[in-house]
N, C-alpha and C positions, 0 to 999 in steps of 0.2 A: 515421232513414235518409232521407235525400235524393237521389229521382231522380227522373224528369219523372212518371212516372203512376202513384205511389206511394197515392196518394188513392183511386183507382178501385182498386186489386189488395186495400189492406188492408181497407178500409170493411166489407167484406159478411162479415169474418172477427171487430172490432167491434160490430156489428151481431147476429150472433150471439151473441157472449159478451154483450152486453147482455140480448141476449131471452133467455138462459139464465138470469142470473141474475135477471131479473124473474121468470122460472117456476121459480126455485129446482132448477136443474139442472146440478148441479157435476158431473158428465159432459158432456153439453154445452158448459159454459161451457169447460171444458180442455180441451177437440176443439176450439173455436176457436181455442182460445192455442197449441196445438201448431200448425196447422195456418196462423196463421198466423206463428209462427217457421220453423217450415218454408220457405214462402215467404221470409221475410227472407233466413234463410241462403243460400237457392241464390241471390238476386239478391244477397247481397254475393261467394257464391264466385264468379257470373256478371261481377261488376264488377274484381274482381279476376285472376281471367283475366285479364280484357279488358284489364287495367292490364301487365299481364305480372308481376306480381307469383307467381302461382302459374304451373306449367308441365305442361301434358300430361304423362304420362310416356309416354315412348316404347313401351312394351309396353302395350298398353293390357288387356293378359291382370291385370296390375295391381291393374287396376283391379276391386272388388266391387260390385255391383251391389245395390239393397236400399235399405229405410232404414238407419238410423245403429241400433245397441242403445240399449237407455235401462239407463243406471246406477241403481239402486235400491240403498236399506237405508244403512244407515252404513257396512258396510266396503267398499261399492263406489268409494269416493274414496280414492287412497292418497295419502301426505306427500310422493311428489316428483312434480316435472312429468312429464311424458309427453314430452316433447321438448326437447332441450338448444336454450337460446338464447344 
């Protein structure tokens, strides 16, 4: 991911998952790595927006509010896309 002060947002989420796994703390170390996917994701939907690639949707009632669910287990992935392209 390239944008100007990508250095300074992700570091201290690096930084963590390092000192995680020197203290052997696999909770931890995956609070960092979500947290900082987290981060990535809303700066690339943020970039995207801004691109006009993605659009408001006009009812913003739409819209749910929350984190995203997390998929778990094996049949939580099914065999077709989730969206036609």
């Amino acid at each position: 991911m390239t944008y100007q002060i990508s250095r300074e947002d992700m570091l201290p989420f690096y930084e963590d998952e390092t000192s995680a796994i020197h203290r052997r703390d696999p909770e931890a170390a995956r609070a960092a790595c979500v947290g900082r996917s987290h981060l990535m994701a809303q700066t690339m939907l943020a970039e995207l927006f801004r691109r006009s690639v993605f659009t408001a949707p006009n009812d913003v009632g739409q819209v749910i509010p929350g984190p995203l669910q997390v998929l778990a287990g094996p049949d939580a992935v099914c065999g077709e896309p989730s969206i036609a392209l």
